[in-house]
MIKOLKE-222647 format. One record per residue (C-alpha): x, z, y; residue number from 1. Coordinates in Angstrom, 2 decimals. Layout:
BEGIN
<node px="X" pz="Z" py="Y" n="NUM"/>
...
***
This chain:
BEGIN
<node px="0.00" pz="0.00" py="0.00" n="1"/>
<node px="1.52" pz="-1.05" py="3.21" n="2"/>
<node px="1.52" pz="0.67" py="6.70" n="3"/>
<node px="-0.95" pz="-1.14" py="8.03" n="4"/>
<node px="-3.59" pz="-0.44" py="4.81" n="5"/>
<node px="-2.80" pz="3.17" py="5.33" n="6"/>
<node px="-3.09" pz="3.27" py="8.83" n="7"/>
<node px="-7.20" pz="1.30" py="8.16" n="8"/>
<node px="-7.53" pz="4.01" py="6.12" n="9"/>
<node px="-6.92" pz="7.16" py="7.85" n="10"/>
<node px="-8.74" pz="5.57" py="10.30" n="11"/>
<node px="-11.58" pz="4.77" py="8.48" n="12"/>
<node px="-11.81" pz="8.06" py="7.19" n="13"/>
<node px="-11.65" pz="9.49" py="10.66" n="14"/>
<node px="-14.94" pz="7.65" py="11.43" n="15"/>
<node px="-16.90" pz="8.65" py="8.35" n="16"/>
<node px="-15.87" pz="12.76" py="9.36" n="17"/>
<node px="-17.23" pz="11.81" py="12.76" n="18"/>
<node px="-20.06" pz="10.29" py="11.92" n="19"/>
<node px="-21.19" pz="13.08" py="9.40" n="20"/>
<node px="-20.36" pz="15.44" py="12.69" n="21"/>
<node px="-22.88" pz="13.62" py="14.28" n="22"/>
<node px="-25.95" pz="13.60" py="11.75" n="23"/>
<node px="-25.77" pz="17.12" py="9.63" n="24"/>
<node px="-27.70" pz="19.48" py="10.89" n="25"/>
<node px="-26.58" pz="22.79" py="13.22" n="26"/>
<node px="-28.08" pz="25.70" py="11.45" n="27"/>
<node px="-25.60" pz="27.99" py="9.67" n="28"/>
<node px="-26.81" pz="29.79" py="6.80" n="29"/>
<node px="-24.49" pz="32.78" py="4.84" n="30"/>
<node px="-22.00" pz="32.29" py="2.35" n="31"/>
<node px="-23.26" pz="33.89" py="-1.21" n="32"/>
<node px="-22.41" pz="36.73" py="-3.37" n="33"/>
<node px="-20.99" pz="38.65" py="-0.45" n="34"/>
<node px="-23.47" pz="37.61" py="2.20" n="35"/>
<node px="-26.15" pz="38.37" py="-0.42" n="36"/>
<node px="-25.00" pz="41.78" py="-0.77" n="37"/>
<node px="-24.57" pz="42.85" py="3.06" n="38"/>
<node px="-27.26" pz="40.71" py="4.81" n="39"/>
<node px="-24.74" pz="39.71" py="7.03" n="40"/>
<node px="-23.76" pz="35.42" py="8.06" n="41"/>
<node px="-20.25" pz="34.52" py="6.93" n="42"/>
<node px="-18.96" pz="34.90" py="10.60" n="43"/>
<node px="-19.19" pz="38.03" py="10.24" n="44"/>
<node px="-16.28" pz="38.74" py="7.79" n="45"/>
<node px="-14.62" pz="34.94" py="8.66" n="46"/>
<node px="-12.52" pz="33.61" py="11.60" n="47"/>
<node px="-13.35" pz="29.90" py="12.06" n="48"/>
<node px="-14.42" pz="29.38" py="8.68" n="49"/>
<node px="-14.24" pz="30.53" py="5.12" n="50"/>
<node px="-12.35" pz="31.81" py="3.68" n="51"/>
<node px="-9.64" pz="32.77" py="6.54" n="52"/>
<node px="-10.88" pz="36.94" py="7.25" n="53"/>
<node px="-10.86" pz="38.78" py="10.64" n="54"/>
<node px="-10.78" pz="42.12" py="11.13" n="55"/>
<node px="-13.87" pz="42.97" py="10.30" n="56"/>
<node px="-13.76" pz="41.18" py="6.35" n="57"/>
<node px="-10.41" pz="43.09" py="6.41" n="58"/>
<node px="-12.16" pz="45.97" py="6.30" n="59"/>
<node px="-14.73" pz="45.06" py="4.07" n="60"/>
<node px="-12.37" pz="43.76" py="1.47" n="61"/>
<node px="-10.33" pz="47.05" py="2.19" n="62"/>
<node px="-13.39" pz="49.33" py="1.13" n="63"/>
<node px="-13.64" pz="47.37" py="-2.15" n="64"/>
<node px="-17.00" pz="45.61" py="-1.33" n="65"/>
<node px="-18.87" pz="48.15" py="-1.30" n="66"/>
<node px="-20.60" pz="47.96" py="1.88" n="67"/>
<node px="-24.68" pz="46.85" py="1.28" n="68"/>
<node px="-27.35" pz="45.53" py="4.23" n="69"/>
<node px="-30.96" pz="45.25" py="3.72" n="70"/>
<node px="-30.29" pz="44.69" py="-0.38" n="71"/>
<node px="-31.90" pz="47.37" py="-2.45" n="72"/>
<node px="-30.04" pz="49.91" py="-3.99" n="73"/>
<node px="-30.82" pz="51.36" py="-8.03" n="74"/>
<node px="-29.45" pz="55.03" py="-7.21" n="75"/>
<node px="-29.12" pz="58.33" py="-9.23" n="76"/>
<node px="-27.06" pz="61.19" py="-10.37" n="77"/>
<node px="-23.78" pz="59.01" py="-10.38" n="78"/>
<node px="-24.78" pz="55.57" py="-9.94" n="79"/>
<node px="-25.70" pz="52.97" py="-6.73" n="80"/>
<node px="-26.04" pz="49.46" py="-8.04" n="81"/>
<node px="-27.35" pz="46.91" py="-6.11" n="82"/>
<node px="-30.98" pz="45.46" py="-7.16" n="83"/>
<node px="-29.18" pz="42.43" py="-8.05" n="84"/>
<node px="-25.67" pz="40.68" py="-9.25" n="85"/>
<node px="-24.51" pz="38.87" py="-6.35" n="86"/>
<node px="-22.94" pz="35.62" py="-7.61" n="87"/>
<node px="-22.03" pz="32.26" py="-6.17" n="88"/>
<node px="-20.94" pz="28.78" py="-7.22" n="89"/>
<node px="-17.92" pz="27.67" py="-5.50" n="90"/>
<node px="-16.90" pz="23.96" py="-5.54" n="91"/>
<node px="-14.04" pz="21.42" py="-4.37" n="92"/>
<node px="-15.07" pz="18.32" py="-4.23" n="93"/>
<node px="-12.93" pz="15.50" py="-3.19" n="94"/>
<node px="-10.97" pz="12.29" py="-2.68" n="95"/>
<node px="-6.73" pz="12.18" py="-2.96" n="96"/>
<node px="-4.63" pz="9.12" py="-1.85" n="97"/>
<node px="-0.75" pz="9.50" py="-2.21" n="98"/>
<node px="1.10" pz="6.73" py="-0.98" n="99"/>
<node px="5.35" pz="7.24" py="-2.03" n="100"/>
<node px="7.35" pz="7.29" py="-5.08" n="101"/>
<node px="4.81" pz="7.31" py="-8.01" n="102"/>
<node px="5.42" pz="6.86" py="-11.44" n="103"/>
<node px="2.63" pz="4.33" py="-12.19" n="104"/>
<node px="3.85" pz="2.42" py="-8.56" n="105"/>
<node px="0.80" pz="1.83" py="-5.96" n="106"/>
<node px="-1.16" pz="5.47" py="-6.02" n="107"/>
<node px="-4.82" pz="3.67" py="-5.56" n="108"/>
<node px="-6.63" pz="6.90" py="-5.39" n="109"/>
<node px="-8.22" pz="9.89" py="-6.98" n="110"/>
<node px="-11.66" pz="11.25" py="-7.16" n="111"/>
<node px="-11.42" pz="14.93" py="-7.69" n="112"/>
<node px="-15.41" pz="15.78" py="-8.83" n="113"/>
<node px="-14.96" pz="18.45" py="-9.45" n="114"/>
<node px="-11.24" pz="19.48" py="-8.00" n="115"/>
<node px="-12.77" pz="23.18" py="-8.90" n="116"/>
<node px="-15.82" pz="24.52" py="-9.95" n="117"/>
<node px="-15.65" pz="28.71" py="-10.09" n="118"/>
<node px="-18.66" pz="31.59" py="-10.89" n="119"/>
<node px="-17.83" pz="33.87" py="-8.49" n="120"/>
<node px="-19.46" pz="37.39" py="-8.92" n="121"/>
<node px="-18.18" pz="40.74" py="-7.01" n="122"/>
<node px="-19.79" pz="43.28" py="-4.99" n="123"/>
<node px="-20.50" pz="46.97" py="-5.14" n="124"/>
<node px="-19.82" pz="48.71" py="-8.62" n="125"/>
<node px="-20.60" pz="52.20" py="-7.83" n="126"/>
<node px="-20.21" pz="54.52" py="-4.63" n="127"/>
<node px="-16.48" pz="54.21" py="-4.33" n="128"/>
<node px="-15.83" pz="51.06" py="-6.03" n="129"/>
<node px="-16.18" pz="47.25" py="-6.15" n="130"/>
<node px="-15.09" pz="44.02" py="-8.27" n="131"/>
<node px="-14.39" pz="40.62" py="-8.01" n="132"/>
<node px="-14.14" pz="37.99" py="-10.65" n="133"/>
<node px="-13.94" pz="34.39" py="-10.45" n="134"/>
<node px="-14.33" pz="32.18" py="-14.03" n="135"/>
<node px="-14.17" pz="28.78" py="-13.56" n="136"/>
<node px="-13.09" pz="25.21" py="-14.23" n="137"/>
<node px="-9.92" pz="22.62" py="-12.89" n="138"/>
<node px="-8.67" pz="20.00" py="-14.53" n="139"/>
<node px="-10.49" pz="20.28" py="-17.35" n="140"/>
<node px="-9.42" pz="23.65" py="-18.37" n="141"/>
<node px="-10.58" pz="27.47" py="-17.53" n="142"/>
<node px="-9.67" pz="29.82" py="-15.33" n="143"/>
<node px="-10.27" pz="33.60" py="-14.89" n="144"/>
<node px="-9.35" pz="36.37" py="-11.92" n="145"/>
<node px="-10.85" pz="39.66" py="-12.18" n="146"/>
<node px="-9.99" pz="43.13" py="-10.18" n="147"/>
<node px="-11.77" pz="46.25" py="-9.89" n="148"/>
<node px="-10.99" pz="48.13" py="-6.75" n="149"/>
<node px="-11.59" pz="51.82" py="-7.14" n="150"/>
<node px="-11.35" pz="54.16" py="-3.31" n="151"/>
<node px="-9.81" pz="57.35" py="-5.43" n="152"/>
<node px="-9.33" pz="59.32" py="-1.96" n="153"/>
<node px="-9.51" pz="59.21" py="1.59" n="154"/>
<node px="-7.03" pz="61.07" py="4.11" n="155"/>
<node px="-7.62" pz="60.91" py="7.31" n="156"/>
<node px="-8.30" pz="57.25" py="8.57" n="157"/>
<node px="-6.67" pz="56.16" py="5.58" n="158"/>
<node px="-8.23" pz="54.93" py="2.66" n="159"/>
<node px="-6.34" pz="55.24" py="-0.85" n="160"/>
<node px="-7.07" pz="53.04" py="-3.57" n="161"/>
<node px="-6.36" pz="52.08" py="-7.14" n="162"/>
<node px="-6.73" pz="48.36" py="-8.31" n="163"/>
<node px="-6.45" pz="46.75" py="-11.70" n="164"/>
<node px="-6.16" pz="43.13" py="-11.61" n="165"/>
<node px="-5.19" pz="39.91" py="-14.06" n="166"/>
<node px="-5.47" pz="36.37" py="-12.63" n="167"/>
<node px="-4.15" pz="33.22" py="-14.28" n="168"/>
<node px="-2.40" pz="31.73" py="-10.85" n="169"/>
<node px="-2.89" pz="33.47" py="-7.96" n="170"/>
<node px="0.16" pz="35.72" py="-7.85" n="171"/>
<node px="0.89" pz="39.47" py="-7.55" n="172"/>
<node px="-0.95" pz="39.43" py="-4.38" n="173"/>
<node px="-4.12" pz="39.21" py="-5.59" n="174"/>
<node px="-4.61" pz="42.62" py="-6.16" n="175"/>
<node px="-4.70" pz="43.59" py="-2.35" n="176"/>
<node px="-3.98" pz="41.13" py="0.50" n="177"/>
<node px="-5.63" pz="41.11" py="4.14" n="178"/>
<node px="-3.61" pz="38.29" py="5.75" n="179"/>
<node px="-4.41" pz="34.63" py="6.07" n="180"/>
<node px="-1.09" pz="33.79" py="5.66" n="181"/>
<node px="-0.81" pz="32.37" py="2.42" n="182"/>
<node px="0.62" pz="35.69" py="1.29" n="183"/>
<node px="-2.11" pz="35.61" py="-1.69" n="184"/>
<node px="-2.82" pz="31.71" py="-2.93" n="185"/>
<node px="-6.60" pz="31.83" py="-2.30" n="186"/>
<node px="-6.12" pz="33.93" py="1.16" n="187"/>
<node px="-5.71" pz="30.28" py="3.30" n="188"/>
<node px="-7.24" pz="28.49" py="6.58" n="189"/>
<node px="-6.38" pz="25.11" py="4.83" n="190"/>
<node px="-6.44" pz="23.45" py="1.97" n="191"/>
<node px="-2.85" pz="22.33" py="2.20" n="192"/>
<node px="-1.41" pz="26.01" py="1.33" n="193"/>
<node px="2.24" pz="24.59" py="0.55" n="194"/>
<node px="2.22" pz="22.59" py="3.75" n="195"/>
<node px="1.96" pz="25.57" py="5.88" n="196"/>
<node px="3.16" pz="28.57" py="4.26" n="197"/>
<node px="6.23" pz="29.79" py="3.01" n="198"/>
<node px="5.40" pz="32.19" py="-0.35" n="199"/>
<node px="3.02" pz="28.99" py="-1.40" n="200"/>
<node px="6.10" pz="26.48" py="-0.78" n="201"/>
<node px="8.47" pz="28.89" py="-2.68" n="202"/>
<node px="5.78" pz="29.53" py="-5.82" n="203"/>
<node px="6.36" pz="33.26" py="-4.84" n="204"/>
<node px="2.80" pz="33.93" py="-3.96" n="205"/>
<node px="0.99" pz="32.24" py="-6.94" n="206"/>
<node px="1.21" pz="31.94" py="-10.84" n="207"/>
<node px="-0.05" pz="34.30" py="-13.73" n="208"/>
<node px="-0.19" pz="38.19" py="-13.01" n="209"/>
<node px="-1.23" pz="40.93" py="-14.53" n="210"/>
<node px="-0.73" pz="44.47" py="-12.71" n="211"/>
<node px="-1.96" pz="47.54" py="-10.81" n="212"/>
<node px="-2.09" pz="47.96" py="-6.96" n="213"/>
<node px="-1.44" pz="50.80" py="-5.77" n="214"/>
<node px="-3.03" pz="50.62" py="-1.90" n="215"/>
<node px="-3.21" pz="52.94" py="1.29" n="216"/>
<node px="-4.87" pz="51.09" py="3.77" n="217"/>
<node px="-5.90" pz="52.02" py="7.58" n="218"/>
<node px="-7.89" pz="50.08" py="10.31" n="219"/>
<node px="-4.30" pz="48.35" py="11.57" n="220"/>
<node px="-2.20" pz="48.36" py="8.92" n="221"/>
<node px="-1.75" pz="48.42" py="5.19" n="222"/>
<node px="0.69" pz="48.68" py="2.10" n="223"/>
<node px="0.78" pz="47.54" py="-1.48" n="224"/>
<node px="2.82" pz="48.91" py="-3.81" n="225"/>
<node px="2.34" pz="46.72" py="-7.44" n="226"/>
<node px="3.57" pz="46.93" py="-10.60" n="227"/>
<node px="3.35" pz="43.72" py="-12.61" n="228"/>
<node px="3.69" pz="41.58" py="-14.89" n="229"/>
<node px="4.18" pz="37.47" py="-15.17" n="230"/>
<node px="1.90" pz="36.57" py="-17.23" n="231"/>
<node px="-2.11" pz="36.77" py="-17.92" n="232"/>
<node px="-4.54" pz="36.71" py="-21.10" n="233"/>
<node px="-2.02" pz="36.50" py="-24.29" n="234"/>
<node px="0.93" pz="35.11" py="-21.97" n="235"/>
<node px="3.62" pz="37.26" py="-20.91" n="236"/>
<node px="1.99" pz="40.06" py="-21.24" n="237"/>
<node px="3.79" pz="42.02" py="-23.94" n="238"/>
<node px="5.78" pz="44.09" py="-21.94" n="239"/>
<node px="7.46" pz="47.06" py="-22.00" n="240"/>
<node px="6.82" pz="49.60" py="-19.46" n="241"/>
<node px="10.44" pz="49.64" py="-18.08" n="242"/>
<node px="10.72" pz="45.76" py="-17.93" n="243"/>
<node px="7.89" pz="45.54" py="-15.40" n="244"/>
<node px="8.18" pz="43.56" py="-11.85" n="245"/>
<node px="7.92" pz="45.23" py="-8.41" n="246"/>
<node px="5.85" pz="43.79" py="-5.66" n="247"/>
<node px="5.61" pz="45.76" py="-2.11" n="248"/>
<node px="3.97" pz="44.67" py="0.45" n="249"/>
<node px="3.24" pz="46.40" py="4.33" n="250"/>
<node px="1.15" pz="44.81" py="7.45" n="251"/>
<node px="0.68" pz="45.67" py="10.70" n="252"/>
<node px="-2.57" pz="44.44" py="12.40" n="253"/>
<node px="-3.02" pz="45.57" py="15.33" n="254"/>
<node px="-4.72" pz="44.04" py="18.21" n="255"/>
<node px="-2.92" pz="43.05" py="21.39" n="256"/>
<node px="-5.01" pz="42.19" py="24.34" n="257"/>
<node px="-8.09" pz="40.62" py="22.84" n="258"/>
<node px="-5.61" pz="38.97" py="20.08" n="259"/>
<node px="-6.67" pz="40.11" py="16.48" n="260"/>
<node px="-2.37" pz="39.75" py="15.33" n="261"/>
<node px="-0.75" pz="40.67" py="11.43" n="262"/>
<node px="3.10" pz="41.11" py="11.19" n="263"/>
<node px="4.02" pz="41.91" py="7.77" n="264"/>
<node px="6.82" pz="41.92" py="4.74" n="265"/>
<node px="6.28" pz="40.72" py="1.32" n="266"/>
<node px="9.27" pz="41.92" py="-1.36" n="267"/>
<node px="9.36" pz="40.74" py="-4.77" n="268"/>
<node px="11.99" pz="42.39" py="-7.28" n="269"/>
<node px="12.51" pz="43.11" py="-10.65" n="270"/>
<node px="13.11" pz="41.14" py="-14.28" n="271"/>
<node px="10.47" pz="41.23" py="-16.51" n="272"/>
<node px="10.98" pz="41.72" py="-19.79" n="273"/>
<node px="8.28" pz="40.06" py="-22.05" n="274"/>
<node px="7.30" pz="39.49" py="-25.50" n="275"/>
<node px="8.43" pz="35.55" py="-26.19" n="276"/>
<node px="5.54" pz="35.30" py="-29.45" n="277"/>
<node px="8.42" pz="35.10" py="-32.06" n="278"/>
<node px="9.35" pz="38.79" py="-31.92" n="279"/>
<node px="11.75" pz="38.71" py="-29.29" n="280"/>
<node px="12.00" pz="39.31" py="-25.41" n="281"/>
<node px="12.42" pz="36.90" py="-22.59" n="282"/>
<node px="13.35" pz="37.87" py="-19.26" n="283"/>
<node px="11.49" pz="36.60" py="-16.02" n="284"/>
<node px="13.15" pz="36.98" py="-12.61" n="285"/>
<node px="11.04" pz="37.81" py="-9.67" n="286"/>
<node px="13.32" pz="38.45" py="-6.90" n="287"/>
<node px="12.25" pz="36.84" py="-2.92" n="288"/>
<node px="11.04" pz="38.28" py="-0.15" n="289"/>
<node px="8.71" pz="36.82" py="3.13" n="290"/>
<node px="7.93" pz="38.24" py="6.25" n="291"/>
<node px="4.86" pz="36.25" py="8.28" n="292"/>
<node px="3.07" pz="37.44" py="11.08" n="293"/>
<node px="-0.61" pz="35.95" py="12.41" n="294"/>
<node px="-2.65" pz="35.93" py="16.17" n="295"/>
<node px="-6.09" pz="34.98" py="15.72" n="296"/>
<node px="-7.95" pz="34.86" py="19.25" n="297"/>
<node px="-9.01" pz="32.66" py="21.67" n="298"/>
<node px="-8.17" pz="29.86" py="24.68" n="299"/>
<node px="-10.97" pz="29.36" py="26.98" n="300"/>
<node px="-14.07" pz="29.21" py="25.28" n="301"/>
<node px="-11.88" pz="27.90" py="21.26" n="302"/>
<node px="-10.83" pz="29.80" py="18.61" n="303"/>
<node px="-7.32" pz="29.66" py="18.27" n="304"/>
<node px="-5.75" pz="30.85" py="14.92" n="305"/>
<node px="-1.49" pz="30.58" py="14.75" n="306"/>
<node px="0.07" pz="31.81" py="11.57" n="307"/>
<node px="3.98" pz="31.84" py="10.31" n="308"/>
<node px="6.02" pz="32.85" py="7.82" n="309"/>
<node px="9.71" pz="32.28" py="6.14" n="310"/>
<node px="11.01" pz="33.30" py="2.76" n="311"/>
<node px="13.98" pz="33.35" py="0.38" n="312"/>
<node px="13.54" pz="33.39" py="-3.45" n="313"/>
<node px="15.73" pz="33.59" py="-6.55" n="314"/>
<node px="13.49" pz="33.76" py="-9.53" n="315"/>
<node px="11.95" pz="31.84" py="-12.02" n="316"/>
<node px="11.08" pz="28.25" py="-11.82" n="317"/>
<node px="9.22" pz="28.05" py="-14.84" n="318"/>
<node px="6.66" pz="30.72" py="-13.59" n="319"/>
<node px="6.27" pz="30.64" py="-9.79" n="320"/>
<node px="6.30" pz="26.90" py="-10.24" n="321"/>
<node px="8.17" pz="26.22" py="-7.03" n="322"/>
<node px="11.42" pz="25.81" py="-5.24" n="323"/>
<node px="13.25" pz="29.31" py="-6.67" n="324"/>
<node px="15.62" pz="28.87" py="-9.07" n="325"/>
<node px="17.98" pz="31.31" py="-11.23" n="326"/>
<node px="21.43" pz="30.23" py="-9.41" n="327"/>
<node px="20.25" pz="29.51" py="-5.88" n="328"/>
<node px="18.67" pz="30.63" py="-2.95" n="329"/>
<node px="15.47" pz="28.87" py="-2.39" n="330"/>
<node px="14.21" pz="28.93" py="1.44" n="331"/>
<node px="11.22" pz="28.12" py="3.68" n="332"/>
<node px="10.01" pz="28.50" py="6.55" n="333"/>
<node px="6.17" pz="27.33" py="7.82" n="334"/>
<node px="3.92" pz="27.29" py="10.81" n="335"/>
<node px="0.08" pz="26.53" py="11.55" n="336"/>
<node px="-1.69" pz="26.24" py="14.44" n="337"/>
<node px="-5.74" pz="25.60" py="14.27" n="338"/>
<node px="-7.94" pz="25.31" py="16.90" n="339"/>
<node px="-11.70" pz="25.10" py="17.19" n="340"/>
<node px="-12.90" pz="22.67" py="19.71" n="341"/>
<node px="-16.41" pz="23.13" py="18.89" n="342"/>
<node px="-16.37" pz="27.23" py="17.87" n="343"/>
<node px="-17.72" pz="27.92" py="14.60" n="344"/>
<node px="-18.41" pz="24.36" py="14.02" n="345"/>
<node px="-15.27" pz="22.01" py="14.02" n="346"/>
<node px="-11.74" pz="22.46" py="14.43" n="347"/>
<node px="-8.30" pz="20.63" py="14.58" n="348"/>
<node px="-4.92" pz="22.04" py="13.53" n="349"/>
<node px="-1.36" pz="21.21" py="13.04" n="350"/>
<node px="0.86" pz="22.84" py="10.37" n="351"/>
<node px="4.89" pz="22.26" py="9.76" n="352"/>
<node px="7.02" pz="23.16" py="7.08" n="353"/>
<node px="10.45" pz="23.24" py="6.10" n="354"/>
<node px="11.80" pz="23.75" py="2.37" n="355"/>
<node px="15.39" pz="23.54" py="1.06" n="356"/>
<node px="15.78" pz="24.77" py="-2.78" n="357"/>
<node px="19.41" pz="25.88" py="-2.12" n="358"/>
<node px="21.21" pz="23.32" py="-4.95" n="359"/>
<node px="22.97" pz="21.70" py="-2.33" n="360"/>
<node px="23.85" pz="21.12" py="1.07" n="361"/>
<node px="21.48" pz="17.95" py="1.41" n="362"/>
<node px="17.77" pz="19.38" py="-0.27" n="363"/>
<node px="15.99" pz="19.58" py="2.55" n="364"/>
<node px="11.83" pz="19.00" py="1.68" n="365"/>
<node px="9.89" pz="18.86" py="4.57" n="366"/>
<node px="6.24" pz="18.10" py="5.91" n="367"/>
<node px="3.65" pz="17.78" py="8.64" n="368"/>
<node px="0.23" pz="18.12" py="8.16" n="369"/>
<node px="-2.32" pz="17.16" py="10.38" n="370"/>
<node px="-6.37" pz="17.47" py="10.27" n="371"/>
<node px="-9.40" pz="18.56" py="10.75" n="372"/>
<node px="-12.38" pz="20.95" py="9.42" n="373"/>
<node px="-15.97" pz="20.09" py="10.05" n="374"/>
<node px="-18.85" pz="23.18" py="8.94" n="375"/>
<node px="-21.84" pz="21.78" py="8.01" n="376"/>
<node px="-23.35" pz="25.18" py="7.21" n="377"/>
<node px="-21.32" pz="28.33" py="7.43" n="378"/>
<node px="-20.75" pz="28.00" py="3.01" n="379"/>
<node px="-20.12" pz="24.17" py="3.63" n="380"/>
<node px="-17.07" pz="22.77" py="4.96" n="381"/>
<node px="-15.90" pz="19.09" py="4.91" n="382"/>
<node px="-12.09" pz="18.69" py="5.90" n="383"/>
<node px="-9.88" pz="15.96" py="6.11" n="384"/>
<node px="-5.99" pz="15.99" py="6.15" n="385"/>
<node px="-3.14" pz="14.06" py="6.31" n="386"/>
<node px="0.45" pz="15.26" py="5.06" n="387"/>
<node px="3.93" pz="13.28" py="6.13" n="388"/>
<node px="7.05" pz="14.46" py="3.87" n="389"/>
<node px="10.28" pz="13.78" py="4.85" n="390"/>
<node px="13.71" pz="15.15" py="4.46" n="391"/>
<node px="16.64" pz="13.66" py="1.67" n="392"/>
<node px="15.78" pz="16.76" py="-0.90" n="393"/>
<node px="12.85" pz="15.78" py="-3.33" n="394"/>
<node px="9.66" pz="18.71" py="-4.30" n="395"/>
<node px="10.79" pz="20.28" py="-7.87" n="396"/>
<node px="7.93" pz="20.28" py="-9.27" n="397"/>
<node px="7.15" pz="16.56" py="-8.96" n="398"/>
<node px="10.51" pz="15.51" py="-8.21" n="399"/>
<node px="9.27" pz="12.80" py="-5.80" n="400"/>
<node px="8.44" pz="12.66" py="-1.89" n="401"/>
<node px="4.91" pz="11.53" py="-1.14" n="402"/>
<node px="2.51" pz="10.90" py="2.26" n="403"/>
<node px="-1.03" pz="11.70" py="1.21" n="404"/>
<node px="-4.25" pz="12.18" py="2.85" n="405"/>
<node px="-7.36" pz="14.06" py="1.43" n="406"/>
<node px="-10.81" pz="14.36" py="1.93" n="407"/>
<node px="-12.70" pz="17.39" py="0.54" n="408"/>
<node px="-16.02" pz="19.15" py="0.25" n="409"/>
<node px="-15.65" pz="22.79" py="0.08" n="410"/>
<node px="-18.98" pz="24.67" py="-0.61" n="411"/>
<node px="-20.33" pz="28.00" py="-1.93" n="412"/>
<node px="-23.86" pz="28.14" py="-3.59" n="413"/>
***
């Protein structure tokens, strides 16, 4: 596919998002499970749009979900259900075109229907504690991630908590993360989470874990102490418990002016050793560490949401799935900036990152991402992207440099 076909394309594309600006209609209605259980529209846990939180989500997901609305309530001597299981249907729907070094040569495009299709059910479990668990489907096999989060005591204006987790990719994080960072890989503002962020570049905050976070959180700030393991199901996870991995994270979130702002430190250490099926042990390294910091506010009358972060890794490739390696020093550094020119409704943003897997002095990986989210309802969003690598290093996990664009439906049901 040539320049010129591409350019048609985008184009062409850019039209179609415009013109389904123009004729969907304006009401917002709530995104489910959640929204079911507090009576409350998604903006009221969501900056911009799903599923990036503000401070007030923050503190809902902090309390373990436990906070009800108008929902009715089956309570007793030790027990306060709700009336009913909140679930939802989550779904990606969407359209791929890569245009680079492919295998096959010309990339002539990929319908992803369904990219994902996930039950999601969570909510209030009993007076001091809440769940979450997501089953689901992507390309064409299962996926599960469960936690319960138990509030075991409360000192002073801050909350302690115990929560048990397993998920079968989204990283140690997953058992307690506020930030929209891409600290934790399902905790984004865009689809593009390697484009933007450095512990989704790196692999370090996704893969198979299995673990227990041990939280203290407060209204501006938390930590997270976690021991893990790498694996999930029947995979990794016989494990002694001296050959468990380490995962700390702390956050600051203050607010600064009328700026809603995150600074924070995530620290991964430790080898795991696991059974390898045969009767013997493998070991698993774990070791990187990110710091990213967030400002979600406003200019004018638009939202305006800016998030960083940059990382280091030595660990396993074969688990985190990214640019770490045994031997060298993988590194990253990212940026995003997203603005909503119609609030609440459509917004543009800008994201930039920078990779080098440390094997030599010329594997730099780069991209630019550039697009645009349009929210038909408050649990629909369309979004459109386009993503420009460059740099003379190539992505490990594909071992190829590729320009893409996508188009997506992102809905909850």
């Amino acid at each position: 596919m040539n320049k010129k076909h591409t350019i048609l394309h985008v184009n062409a594309m850019a039209m179609l998002l415009l013109a389904v600006s123009i004729i969907l209609p304006e009401h917002a209605t709530a995104v489910p499970a959640f929204a079911r259980q507090t009576s409350m529209p998604c903006t009221a846990c969501h900056f911009q749009h799903f599923p990036a939180l503000n401070s007030f989500g923050r503190s809902f997901r902090a309390g373990g979900y436990t906070l009800t609305g108008g929902q009715g309530l089956i309570e007793g001597d030790d027990i306060s259900l709700p009336l009913m299981l909140n679930a939802s249907v989550v779904t990606k729907l969407r359209y791929q075109k890569t245009n680079g070094n492919t295998d096959a040569g010309t990339d002539y495009g990929k319908i992803e229907w369904p990219d994902e299709a996930a039950l999601l059910v969570g909510g209030k479990l009993a007076k001091d504690a809440g769940f979450l668990m997501e089953l689901g489907l992507t390309d064409g096999s299962s996926f599960l991630s469960t936690k319960v989060h138990f509030n075991v005591a409360k000192m002073g204006g801050t909350q302690l908590s115990v929560i048990p987790f397993s998920t079968d990719g989204l990283g140690a994080a997953y058992g307690f993360e506020l930030l929209n960072t891409g600290a934790q890989r399902s905790q984004r503002p865009i689809e593009e989470r390697k484009g933007f962020s450095a512990a989704q570049a790196l692999g370090l905050g996704s893969g198979e874990a299995t673990g227990i976070a041990l939280v203290a959180s407060g209204h501006n700030y938390f930590l997270n102490y976690t021991p893990w393991v790498p694996g999930w199901e029947d995979t990794n996870t016989e494990v002694r418990a001296s050959g468990l991995a380490h995962y700390f994270r702390a956050a600051y979130t203050p607010f600064i002016g009328p700026w809603d702002t995150g600074f924070g430190v995530q620290v991964w250490s430790g080898d795991a050793e696991v059974g390898d099926g045969a009767g013997g042990e493998t070991v698993i390294a774990t070791d990187g560490w990110v710091v990213d910091a967030q400002a979600q506010g406003s200019v004018g009358s638009m939202p305006l949401g800016l998030y960083a972060s940059y990382g280091m890794c030595s660990a396993d490739p074969l688990h985190f799935l990214g640019d770490c390696t045994n031997t060298d020093d993988g590194e990253a550094f990212g940026i995003l900036g997203q603005l909503g020119v119609v609030p609440n409704k459509a917004d543009i943003f800008l994201a930039y990152r920078s990779l080098d897997d440390g094997s030599d002095s010329d594997s730099k990986f780069n991209a630019t991402t550039v697009g645009g989210n349009y929210m038909f309802s408050q649990n629909i969003r369309f979004e459109l992207y386009y993503v420009k690598e460059s740099g003379s290093g190539v992505d490990a996990r594909s071992n190829e440099r590729d320009d893409k664009w996508l188009f997506q439906l992102f809905a909850g049901y």
